[in-house]
N, C-alpha and C positions, 0 to 999 in steps of 0.2 A: 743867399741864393743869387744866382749870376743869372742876369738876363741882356739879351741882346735885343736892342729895339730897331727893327725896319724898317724902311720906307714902308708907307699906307698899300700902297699897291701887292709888296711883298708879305704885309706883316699878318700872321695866323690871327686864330680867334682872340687871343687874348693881347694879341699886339705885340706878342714878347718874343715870339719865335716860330717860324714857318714852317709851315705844313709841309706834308711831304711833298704833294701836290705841286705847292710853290718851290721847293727845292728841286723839281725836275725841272721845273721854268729854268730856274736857275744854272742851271747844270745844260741844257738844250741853249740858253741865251751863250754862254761860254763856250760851246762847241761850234755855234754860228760864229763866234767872232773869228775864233782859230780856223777854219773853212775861209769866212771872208780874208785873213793873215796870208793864210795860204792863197788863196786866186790872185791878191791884188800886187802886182810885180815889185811897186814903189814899198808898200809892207814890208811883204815879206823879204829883199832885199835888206832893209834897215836892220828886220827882225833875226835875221839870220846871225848877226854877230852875238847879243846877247844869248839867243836862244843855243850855239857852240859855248859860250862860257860857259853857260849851267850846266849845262852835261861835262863837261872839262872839268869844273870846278866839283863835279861832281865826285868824279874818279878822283882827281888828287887831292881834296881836299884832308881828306882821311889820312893818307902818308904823308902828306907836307912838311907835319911837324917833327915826325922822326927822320926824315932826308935831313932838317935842319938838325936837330941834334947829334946826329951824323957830323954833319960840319962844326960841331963846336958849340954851339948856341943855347942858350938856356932859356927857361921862359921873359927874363928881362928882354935879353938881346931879341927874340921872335916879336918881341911886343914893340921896341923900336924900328925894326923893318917895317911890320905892319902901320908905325904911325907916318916913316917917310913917306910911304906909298900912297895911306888915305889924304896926306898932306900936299903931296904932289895933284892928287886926283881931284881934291878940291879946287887947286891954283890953276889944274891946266882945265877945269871943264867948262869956265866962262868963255875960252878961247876957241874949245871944241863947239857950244852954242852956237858961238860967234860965226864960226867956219859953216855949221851947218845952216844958219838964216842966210847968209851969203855967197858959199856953194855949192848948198845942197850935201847928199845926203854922202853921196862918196866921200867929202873932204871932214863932213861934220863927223861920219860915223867911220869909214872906212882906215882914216888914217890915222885917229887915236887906235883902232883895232890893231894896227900896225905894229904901234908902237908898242901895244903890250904882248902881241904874236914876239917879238923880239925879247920882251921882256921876262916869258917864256921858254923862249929858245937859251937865252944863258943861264935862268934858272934848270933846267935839265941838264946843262952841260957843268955845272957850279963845283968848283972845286974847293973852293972854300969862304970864307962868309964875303971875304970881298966881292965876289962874282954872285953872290945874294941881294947885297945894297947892288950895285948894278942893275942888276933881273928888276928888284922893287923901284929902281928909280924908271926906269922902261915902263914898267906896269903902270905905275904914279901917273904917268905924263900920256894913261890912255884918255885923261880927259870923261870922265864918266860915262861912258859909251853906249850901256845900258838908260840912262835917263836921255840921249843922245837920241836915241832910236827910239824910245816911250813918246819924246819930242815933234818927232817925225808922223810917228802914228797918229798922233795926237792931230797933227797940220794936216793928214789927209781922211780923217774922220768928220763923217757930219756930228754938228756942235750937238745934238739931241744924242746921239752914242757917244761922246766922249769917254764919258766916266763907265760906261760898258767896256770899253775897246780899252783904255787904260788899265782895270781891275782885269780885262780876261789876260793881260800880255803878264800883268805880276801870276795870274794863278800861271800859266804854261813856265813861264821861269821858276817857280815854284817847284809843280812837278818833274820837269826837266831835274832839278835838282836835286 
């Protein structure tokens, strides 16, 4: 039997799993933070890039695979695009931090977004897998965008909501998705 253990605050009678009671907290606590996302300009600015990929990612996710097979590609060849791109993404996001602790949130957030809006723009135009490695080296070099803006959120949160305002931006990218 599978149980989930709570914080004390959250956790039902038996310690194991929350009330329904406590699951409205929970669900009202997440709705406050997405309200607060929304009013505060420096947020929601940040939030605004991840929050267009998961709804993006959302639509195409599903035909991606077959647009590539279209082009030639088999499950091998899908699976080393996708490792260029995580690889790139790893390499450039110490650079995107970097950007963002020292110019803020345009250059940390805005211009890795840039570069995968581009990286985008020749995957829709892709005429064959060359112009795929292309699109994924774009995308790679977004510099983790989404942990970019989690980042940000992070720096204009009081330290007492952190881990609130953190978990509410994963559930809205979640749903978005």
């Amino acid at each position: 039997k599978a149980s989930v253990t709570l914080p004390h605050d959250m956790a039902g009678d038996q310690g194991t799993c929350a009330a329904p009671s406590q699951l409205s907290h929970i669900a009202a606590s997440q709705l406050g933070e997405a309200r607060r996302f929304w009013a505060d300009k420096q947020i929601r600015t940040a939030m605004l890039v991840p929050w267009a990929e998961a709804v993006t990612a959302a639509f195409t996710g599903p035909i991606y695979p077959f647009f590539m097979q279209n082009l030639g590609l088999d499950a091998g060849g899908m699976g080393k695009l996708r490792t260029v791109q995580h690889a790139l993404n790893a390499a450039s996001a110490p650079i995107a931090g970097c950007l963002l602790d020292a110019r803020g949130p345009f250059l940390g957030i805005a211009l890795p977004a840039s570069l995968c809006a581009i990286g985008c723009a020749i995957r829709s135009m892709a005429q064959s897998t060359s112009w795929l490695v292309a699109a994924n080296v774009f995308s790679g070099l977004s510099g983790a965008k989404t942990e970019m803006a989690t980042a940000h959120l992070s720096r204009h949160t009081d330290p007492s909501r952190r881990t609130l305002a953190v978990s509410a931006a994963r559930v809205q990218l979640q749903a978005l998705a």
